[in-house]
C-alpha positions as CSV (number, residue, x, y, z in Angstrom):
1,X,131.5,86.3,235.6
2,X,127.9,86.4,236.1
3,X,124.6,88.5,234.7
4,X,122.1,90.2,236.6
5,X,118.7,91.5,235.7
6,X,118.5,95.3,236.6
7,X,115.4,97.7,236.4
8,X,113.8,101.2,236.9
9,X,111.3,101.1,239.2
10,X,108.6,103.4,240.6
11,X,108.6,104.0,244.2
12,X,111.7,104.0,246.4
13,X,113.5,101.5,247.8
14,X,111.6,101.4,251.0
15,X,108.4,101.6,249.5
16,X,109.0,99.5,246.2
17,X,107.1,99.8,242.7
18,X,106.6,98.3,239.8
19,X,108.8,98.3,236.6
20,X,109.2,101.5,234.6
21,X,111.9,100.9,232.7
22,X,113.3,97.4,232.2
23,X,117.3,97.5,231.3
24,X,119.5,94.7,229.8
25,X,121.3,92.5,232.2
26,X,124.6,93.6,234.2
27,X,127.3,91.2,232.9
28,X,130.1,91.5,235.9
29,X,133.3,89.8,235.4
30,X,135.2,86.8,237.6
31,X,137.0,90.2,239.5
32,X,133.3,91.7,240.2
33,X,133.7,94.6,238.2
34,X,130.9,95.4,235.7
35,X,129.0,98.0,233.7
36,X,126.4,98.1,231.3
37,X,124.5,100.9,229.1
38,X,121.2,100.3,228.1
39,X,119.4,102.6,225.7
40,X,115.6,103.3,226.5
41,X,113.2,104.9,224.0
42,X,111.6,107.8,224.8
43,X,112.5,108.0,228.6
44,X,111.0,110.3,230.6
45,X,113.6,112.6,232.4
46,X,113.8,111.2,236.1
47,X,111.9,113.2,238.5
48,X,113.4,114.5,241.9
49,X,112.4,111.1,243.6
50,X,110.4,108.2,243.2
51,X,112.6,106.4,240.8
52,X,114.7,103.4,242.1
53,X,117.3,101.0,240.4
54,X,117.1,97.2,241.4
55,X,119.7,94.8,240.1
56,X,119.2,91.0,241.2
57,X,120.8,87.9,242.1
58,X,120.4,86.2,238.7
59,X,119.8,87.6,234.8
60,X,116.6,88.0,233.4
61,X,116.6,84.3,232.4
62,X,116.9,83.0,236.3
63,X,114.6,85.6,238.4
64,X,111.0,83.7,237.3
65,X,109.7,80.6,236.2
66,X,106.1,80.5,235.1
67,X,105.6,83.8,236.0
68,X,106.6,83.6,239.7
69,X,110.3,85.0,241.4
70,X,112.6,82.4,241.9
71,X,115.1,82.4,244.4
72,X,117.8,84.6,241.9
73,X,115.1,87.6,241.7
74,X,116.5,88.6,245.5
75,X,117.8,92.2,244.9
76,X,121.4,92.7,245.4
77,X,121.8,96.0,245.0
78,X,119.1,99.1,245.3
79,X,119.3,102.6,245.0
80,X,117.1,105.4,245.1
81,X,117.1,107.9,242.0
82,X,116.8,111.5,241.5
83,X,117.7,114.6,239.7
């Protein structure tokens, strides 16, 4: 299997953001399937756009090293969010 580092974001995936909500890693297993539910503190209810989900490469351990991306923060997945 492998982890990935996933977040909420402001913006959209074509015009990205920074972090709104940071979520605990997606664990996938050998097959590829995975799944994950991360509960978030007084969340604000997403608005009709301008949220996006970004899971990528490597966990939260692998994407940065002294506080730059390394090669495992490339996004794998994106999606825009909205009610």
């Amino acid at each position: 299997g492998s982890s990935h580092a996933q977040h909420i974001h402001l913006g959209t995936c074509n015009a990205q953001g920074p972090v709104k909500y940071p979520l605990d890693d997606l664990v996938a297993s050998p097959a590829g399937s995975a799944e994950a539910t991360t509960v978030v503190q007084n969340a604000e209810a997403p608005p009709a756009s301008g949220w996006y989900l970004n899971v990528h490469l490597g966990s939260s351990s692998q994407i940065e090293q002294n506080g730059q991306p390394t090669l495992y923060f490339q996004p794998i997945i994106c999606a825009d969010i909205g009610k």
